[in-house]
C-alpha positions as CSV (number, residue, x, y, z in Angstrom):
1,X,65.1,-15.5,191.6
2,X,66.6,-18.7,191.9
3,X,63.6,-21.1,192.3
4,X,63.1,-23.5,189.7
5,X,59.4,-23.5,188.2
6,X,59.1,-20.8,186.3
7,X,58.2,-20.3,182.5
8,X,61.2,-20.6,180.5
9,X,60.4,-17.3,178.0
10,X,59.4,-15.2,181.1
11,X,62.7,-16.1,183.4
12,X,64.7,-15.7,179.7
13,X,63.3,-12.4,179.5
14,X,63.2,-11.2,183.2
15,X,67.6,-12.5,183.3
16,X,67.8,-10.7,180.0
17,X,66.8,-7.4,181.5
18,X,68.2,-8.4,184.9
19,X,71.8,-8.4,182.9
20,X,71.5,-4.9,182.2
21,X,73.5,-3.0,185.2
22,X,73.4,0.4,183.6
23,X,69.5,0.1,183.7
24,X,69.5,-0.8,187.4
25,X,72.4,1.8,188.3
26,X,69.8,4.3,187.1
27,X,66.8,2.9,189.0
28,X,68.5,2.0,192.4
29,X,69.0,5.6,192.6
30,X,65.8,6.6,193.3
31,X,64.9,3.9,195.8
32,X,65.9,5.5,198.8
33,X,63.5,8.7,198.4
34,X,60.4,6.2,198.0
35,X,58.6,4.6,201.0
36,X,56.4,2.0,198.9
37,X,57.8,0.4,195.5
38,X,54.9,-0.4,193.1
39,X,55.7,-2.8,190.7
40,X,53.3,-2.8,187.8
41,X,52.7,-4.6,184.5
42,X,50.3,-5.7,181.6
43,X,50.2,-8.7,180.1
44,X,53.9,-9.9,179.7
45,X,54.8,-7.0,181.6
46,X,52.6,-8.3,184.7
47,X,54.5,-11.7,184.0
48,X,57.8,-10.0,184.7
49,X,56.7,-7.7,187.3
50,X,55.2,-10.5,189.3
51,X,58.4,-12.2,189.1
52,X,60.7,-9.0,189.7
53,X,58.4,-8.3,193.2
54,X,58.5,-11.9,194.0
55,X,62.4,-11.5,194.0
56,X,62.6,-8.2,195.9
57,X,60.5,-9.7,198.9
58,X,62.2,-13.1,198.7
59,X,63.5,-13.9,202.0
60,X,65.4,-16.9,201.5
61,X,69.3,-17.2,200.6
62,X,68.0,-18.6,196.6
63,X,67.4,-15.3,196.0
64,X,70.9,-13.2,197.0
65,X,72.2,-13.4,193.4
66,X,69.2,-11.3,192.0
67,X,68.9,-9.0,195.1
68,X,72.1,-8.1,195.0
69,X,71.4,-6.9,191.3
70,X,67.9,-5.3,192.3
71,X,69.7,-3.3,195.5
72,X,66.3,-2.3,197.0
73,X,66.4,-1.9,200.7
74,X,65.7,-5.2,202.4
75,X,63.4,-3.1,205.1
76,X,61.3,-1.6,202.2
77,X,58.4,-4.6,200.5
78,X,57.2,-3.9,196.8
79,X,53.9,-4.1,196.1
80,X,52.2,-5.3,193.1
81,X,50.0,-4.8,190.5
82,X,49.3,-6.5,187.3
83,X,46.6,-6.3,184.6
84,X,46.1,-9.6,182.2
85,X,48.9,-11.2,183.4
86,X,49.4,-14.6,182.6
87,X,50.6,-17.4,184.9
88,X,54.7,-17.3,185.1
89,X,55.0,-20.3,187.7
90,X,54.2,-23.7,188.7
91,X,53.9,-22.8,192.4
92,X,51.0,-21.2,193.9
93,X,50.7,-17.4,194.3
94,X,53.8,-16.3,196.3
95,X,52.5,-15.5,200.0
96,X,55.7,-12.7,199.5
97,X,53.4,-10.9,196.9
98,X,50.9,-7.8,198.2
99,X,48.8,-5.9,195.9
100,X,46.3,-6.9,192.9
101,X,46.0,-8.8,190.1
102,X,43.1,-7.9,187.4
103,X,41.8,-10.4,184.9
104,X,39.1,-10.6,182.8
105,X,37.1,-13.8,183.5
106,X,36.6,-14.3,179.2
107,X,40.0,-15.0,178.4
């Protein structure tokens, strides 16, 4: 979402997807009759879902590009919630981010 930082293969994948309009011309559709947009994701699906949320409730102007691709209303927040998902930044947990995060303390 325009922030340098995060892991290479995660943003590769995550601008990869991000490239597909069709994909988001199907899903914009639907934004307008939800109130709450739960992002959710396992493993490197939490990865990309983490980042996808983090982009959607960016404030700043870094993230217009991506927004502008996304299309969700800017007076809507996504939540979040991810299971085994591994770390996809160097920066601290976003404070932009609400919802869970499960891990299992073994791995």
């Amino acid at each position: 979402c325009g922030r340098d930082g995060y892991h290479l293969g995660f943003a590769r994948e995550i601008g990869r997807i991000m490239e597909n309009k069709q994909l988001f011309q199907q899903i914009r559709q639907h934004w307008t009759k939800c109130d709450t947009l739960y992002v959710v994701g396992n493993s490197l699906g939490g990865a990309i879902a983490s980042m996808v949320a983090e982009c959607i409730n960016c404030q700043e102007d870094r993230c217009r590009n991506q927004q502008q691709i996304l299309d969700y209303p800017r007076d809507r927040e996504a939540r979040l919630i991810t299971f085994g998902a591994p770390a996809y930044s160097i920066h601290k947990r976003s404070p932009t981010l609400k919802g869970v995060r499960f891990w299992n303390k073994e791995d």
